[in-house]
C-alpha positions in Angstrom: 0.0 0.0 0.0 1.5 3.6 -0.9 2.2 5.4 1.9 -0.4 9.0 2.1 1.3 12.1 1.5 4.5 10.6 -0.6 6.2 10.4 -4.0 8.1 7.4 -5.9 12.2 8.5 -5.8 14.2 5.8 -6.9 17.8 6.7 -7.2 19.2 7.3 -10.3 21.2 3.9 -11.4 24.4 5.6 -13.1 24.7 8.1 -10.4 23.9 5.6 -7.5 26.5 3.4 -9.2 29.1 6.0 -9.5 28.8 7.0 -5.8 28.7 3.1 -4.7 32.4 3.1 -6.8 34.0 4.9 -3.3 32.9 2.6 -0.7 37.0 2.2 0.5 37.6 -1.0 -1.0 41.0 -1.8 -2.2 41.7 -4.5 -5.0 42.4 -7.1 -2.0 39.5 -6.7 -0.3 37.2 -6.4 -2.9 38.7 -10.4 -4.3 38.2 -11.3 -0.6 34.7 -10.0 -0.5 34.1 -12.1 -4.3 35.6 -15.1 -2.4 33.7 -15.0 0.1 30.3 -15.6 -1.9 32.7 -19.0 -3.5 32.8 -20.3 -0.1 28.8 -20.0 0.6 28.2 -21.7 -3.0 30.6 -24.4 -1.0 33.3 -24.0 -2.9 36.5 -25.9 -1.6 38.5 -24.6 -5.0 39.0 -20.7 -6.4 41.0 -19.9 -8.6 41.8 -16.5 -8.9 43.8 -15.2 -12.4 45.6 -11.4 -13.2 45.8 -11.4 -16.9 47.5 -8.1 -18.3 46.7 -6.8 -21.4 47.4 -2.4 -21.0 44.2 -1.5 -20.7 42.0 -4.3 -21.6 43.4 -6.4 -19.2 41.5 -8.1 -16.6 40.9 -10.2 -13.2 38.2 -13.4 -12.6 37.6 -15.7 -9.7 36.5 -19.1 -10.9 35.2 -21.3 -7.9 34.0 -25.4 -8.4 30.9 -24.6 -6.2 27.3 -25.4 -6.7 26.8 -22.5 -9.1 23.4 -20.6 -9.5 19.9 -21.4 -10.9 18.6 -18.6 -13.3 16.7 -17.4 -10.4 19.7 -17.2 -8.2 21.9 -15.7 -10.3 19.0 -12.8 -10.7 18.9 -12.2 -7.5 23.0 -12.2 -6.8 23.1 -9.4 -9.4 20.8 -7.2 -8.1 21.8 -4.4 -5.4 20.0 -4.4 -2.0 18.2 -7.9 -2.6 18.8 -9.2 0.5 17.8 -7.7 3.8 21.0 -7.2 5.8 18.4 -7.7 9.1 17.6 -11.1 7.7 18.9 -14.3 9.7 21.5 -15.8 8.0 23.0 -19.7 7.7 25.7 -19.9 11.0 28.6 -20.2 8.2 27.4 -17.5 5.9 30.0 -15.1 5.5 27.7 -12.6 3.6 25.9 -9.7 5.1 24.7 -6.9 3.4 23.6 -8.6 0.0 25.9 -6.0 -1.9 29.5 -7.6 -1.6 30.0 -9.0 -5.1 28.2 -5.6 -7.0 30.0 -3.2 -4.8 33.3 -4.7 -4.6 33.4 -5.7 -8.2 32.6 -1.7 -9.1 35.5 -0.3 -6.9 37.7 -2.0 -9.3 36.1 -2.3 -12.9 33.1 -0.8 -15.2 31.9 -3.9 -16.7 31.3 -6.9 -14.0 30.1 -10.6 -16.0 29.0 -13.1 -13.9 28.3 -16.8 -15.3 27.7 -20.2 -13.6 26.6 -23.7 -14.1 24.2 -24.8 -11.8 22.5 -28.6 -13.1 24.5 -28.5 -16.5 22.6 -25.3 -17.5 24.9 -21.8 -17.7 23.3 -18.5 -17.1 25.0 -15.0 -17.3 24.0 -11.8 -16.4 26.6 -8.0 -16.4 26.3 -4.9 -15.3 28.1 -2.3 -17.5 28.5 1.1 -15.6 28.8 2.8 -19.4 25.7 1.6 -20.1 24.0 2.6 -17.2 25.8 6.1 -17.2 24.9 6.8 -21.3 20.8 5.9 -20.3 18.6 8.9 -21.0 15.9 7.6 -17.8 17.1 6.5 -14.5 16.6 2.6 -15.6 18.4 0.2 -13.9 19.9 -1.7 -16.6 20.9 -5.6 -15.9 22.5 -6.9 -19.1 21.8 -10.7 -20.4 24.8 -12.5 -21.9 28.5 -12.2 -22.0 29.9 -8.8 -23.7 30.5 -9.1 -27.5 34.0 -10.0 -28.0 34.6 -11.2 -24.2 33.3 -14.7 -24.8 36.5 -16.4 -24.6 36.9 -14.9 -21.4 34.0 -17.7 -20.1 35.9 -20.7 -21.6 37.6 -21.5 -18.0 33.9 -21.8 -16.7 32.8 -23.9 -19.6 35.7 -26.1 -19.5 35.3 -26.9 -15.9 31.3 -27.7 -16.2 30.7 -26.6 -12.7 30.4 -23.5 -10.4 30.5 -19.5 -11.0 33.2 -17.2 -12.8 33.3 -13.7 -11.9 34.8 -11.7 -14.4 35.9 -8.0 -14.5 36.3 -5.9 -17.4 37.5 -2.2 -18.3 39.4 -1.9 -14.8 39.5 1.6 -14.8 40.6 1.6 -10.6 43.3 -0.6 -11.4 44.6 0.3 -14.4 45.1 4.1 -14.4 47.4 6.7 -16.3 50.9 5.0 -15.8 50.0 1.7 -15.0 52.6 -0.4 -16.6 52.7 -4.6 -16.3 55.1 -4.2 -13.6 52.8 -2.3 -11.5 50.3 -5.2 -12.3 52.9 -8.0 -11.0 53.2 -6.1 -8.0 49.7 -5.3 -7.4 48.9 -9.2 -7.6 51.7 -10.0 -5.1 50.1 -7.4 -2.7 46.9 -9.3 -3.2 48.0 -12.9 -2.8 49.8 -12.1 0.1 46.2 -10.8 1.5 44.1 -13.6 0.2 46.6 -15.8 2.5 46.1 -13.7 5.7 42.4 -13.3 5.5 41.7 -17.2 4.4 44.4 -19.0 6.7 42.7 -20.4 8.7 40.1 -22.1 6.1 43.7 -22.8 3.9 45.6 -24.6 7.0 42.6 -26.7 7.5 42.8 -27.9 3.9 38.6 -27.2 3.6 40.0 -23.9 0.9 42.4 -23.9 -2.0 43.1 -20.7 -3.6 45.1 -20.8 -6.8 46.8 -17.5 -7.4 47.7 -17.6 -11.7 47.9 -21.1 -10.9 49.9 -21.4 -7.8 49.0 -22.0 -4.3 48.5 -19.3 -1.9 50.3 -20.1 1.1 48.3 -19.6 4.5 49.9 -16.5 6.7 49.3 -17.8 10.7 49.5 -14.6 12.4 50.4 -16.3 15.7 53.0 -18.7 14.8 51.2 -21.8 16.4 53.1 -24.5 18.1 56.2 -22.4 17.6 58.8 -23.4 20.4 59.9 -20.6 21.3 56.6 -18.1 21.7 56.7 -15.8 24.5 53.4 -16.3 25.9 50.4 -18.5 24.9 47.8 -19.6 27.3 44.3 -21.4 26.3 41.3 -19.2 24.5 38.6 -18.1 26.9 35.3 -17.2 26.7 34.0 -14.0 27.5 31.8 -13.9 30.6 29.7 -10.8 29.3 29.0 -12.4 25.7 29.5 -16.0 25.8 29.6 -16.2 21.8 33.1 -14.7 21.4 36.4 -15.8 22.5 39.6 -14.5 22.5 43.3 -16.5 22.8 46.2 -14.4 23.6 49.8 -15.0 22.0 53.4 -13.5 22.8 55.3 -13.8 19.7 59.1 -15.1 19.5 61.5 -11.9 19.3 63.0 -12.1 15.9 66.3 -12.5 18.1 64.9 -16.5 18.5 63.6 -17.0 14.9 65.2 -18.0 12.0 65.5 -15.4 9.3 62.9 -16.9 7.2 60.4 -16.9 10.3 61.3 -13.8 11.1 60.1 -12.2 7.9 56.9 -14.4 7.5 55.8 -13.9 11.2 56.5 -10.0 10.3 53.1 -10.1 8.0 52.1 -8.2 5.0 52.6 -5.1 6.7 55.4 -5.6 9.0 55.9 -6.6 12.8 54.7 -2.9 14.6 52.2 -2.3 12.0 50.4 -6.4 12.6 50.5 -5.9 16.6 46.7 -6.1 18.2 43.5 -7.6 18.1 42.3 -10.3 15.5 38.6 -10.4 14.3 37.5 -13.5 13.3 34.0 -13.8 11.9 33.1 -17.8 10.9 36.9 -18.2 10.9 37.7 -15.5 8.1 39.6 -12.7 9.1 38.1 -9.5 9.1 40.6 -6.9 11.2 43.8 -7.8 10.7 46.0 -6.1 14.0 44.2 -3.6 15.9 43.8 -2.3 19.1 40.2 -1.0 18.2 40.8 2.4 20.2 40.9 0.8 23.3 43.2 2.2 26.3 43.9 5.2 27.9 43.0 8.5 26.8 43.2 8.1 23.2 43.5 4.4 23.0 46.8 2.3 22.3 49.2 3.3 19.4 50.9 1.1 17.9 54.5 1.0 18.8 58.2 -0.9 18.8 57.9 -2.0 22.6 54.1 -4.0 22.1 55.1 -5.7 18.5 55.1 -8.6 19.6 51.7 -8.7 21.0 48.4 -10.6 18.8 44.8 -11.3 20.4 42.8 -13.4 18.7 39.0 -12.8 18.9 36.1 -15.5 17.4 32.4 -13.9 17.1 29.6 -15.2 15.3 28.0 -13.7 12.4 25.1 -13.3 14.7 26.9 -10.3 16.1 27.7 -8.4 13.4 25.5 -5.3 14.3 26.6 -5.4 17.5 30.6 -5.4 16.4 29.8 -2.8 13.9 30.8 -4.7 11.0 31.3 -2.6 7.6 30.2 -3.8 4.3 33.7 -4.5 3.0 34.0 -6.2 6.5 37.5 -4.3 7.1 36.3 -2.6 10.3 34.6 -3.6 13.9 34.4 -2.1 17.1 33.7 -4.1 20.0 30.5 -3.4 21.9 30.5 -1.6 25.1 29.6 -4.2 27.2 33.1 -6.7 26.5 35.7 -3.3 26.5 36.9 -4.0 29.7 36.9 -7.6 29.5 39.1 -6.9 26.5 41.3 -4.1 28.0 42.5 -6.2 30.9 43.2 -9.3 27.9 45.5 -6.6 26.2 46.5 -4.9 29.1 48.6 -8.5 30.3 49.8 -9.3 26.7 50.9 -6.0 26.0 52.9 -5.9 29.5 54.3 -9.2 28.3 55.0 -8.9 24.7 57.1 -5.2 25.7 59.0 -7.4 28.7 59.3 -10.5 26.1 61.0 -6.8 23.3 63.4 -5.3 25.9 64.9 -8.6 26.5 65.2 -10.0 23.4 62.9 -13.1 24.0 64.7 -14.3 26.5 63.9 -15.7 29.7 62.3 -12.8 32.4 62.6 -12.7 35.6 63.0 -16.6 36.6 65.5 -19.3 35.9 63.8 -22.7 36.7 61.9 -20.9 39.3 64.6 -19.0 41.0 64.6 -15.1 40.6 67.2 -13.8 38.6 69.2 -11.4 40.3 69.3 -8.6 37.5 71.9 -5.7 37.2 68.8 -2.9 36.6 66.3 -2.6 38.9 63.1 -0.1 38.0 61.9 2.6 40.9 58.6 4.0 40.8 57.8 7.2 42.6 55.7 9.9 42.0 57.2 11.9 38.9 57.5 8.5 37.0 60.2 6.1 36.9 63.8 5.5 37.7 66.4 3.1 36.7 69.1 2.2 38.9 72.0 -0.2 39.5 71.5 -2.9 41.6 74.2 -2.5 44.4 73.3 -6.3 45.7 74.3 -7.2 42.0 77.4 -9.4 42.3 79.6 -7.6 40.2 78.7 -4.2 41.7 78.6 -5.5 44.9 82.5 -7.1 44.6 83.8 -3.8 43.6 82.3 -1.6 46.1 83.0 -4.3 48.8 86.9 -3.8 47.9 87.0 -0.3 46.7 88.0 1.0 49.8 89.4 5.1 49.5 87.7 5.3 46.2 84.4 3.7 47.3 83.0 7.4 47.3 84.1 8.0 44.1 82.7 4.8 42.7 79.2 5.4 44.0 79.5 9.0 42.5 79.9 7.3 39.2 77.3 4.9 39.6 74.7 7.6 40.3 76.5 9.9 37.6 75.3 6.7 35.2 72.4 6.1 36.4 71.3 10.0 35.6 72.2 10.3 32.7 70.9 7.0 30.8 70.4 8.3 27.4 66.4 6.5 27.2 65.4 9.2 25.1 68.2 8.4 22.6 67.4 4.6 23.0 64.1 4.9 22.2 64.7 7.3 18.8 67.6 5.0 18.1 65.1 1.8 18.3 62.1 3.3 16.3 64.0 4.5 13.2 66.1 1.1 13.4 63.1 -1.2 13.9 65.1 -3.0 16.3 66.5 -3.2 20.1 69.8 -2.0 20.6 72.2 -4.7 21.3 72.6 -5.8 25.1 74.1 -9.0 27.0 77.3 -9.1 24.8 75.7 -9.0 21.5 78.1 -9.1 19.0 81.2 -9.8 21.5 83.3 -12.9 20.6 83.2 -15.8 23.3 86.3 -15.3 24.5 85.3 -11.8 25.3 82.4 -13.4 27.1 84.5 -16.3 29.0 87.0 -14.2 30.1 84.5 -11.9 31.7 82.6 -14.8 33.2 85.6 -16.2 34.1 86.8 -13.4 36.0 83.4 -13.1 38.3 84.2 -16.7 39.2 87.4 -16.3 40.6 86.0 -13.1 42.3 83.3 -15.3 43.8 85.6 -18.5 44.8 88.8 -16.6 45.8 87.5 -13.4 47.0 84.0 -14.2 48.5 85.1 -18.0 49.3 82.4 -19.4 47.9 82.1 -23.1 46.7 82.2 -24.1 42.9 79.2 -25.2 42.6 77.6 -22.9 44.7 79.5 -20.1 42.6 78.0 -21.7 39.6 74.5 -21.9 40.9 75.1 -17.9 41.9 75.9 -17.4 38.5 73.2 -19.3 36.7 70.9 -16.9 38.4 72.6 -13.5 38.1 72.1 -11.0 34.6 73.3 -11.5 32.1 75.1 -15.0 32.5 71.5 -16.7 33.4 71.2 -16.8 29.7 74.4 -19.0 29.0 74.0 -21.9 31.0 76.7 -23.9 28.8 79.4 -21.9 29.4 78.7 -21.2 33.1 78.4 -25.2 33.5 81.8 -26.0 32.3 83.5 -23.5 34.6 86.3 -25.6 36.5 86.2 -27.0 40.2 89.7 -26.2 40.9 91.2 -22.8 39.8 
């Protein structure tokens, strides 16, 4: 029934279509948002193909799922068929009912879509020329593949099953300069994307994505099972909203990774840039390293000393209102009622992961339970913080025990370098250089490092009148030589 008092305004389609063009999505996300729909047809193949051809080149996604009736198809091509509010299948990873038209028109004019569905192919386009050279505001779904694109189907036809998404005239791609390596690039950028946002459907085998014919390789943000992860206790549910989950991980310090972990754990974007929370929604990755403005004040930046930190969150696509969720599903923010639940999660990791940074991954505070007895101890008082030497620390504490007549002088110099710790120049130093500054004889030969350890021994047999193997077990407990248990073991009984 028509509504009293109103008027018929239906938008027009080329200008509607135009505007839809800047919805944000990149060329990654818009493939991620086509793959998407593959996986609801139940697709356990795409492959996904960058062919370069100046500017009639072109990009389709070819999936082996159940394809579309005529009636299907229909209703896939038309914008805003779907209800957004509408109950959807647990392991639907759809939404709005505008991924594959929106995405496809960030990138290209002329989007074809054909599938097989019971031996019968169907194909419907949208061409944004033809839409925008209309004299009426018709919104103008084209039957049929374009004239002279028809070979651009044959992958579809030759595999007898499932849906090809093809764009044409990519206009958002392909711009003024846009040469073919600029087109090699662009597809590494992508693959490397379709890996992170589909691990976890790639690592389980139930998803192969074929990339100009080769494999994407699954990128696992959190380095599962690796030996030599920080931090990495069991996921736990959230007591507030018992549908979403969340498993903390500490990540290795690149000091304990091979160089070939190193880079891969680093991501697409690099170690600082990947730290934060990860959105899951069905087990498809949505926010890739965010701390979703949570923290104090202004929220959490991201920064050198938390790198190493990666939260893992599950929710349901049940919650997508709730979360925020965008259409090009890049974007969430948690709802009110979980943010503290989720502060104190980040609030721990990231106290780890920057403890796990300024030590280089290695062990913190305990050697097989014993405290370490460090040669830096932290002060807190009312204007901040203050770092001192640890006079109790065995090497300090020999010297000022024998310094006699110059033990005033020596506790001058101690204070004259604890004031005057250059942490502002540490911390420049480490941002511009992506990387601690070298501590516990880094880059000193072992001999440099024996003869030092050496020398603390006799202090602490000769001089102190220790036992060896009590002056061992000192050692094995007291910065830095906790960390080289080898050498420390194989220290002589007799001297």
């Amino acid at each position: 029934m028509k509504p009293v008092n109103s008027r018929h305004a239906p938008p027009r389609a080329g200008a509607m279509v135009e505007a839809l063009r800047g919805l944000g999505y990149n060329t990654a996300t818009a493939l991620a948002d086509i793959i998407d729909n593959s996986i609801g047809a139940g697709s356990d193949t795409v492959y996904v193909q960058f062919d370069w051809a100046a500017e009639n080149s072109r990009i389709y996604v070819l999936d082996n799922g159940r394809g579309m009736s005529p009636e299907q198809l229909d209703a896939a091509m038309r914008l805003g068929e779907r209800n957004p509010l509408d109950e959807r299948e647990p392991d639907d990873l759809g939404r709005f009912g505008l991924g594959l038209k929106t995405a496809s028109f960030s990138q290209c004019r002329r989007l074809t879509v054909g599938s097989i569905h019971d031996r019968r192919f169907e194909c419907l386009r949208w061409d944004l020329d033809v839409l925008a050279g209309s004299s009426d505001d018709g919104w103008y779904l084209l039957e049929g593949i374009h004239p002279g694109s028809e070979d651009f189907m044959k992958p579809l036809m030759d595999a007898g099953r499932g849906t090809l998404v093809l764009w044409e005239v990519l206009d958002r791609v392909v711009t003024n300069g846009f040469q073919v390596k600029d087109f090699l690039e662009l597809a590494t950028q992508v693959s490397q994307h379709l890996g992170m946002i589909f691990h976890r459907y790639i690592s389980s085998k139930r998803l192969r994505i074929l990339f100009n014919d080769k494999p994407i390789k699954p990128w696992d943000p959190f380095l599962i099972g690796h030996v030599s992860k920080a931090w990495s206790p069991p996921a736990v549910i959230c007591p507030v909203m018992r549908t979403v989950t969340a498993q903390c991980h500490v990540l290795p310090h690149g000091d304990r990774l091979s160089e070939k972990d190193n880079l891969n754990a680093a991501g697409p974007e690099g170690w600082t840039s990947q730290q934060g929370f990860y959105i899951y929604r069905n087990e498809r990755l949505l926010v890739a390293g965010s701390w979703l403005g949570l923290g104090a004040g202004r929220g959490w930046t991201k920064d050198e000393a938390h790198r190493l930190a990666r939260i893992r969150l599950d929710i349901p696509n049940t919650a997508d209102a709730d979360w925020k969720i965008d259409i090009r599903k890049s974007t969430a923010k948690p709802p009110i009622a979980i943010r503290s639940w989720l502060i104190r999660l980040a609030e721990d990791t990231r106290s780890r992961a920057c403890r796990a940074f300024a030590r280089r991954g290695r062990a913190v505070g305990f050697t097989h339970g014993t405290p370490v007895h460090e040669a830096w101890v932290a002060e807190k008082f009312s204007g901040g913080t203050r770092y001192r030497i640890d006079r109790e620390h065995p090497a300090t504490r020999a010297v000022l025990d024998e310094a006699g007549a110059l033990l005033p002088q020596i506790k001058t110099m101690l204070r004259i370098i604890e004031e005057t710790v250059p942490i502002q120049r540490i911390w420049i130093d480490t941002a511009e250089d992506k990387e601690t500054p070298c501590v516990e004889f880094a880059g000193e030969t072992s001999s440099e490092l024996v003869a030092i350890l050496n020398d603390m021994y006799r202090g602490l047999v000769k001089r102190k009148g220790y036992s060896a193997s009590r002056a061992r077990e000192q050692l094995m407990r007291t910065e830095p030589f906790h960390n080289y248990p080898e050498l420390v073991a194989i220290l002589p009984d007799q001297l």
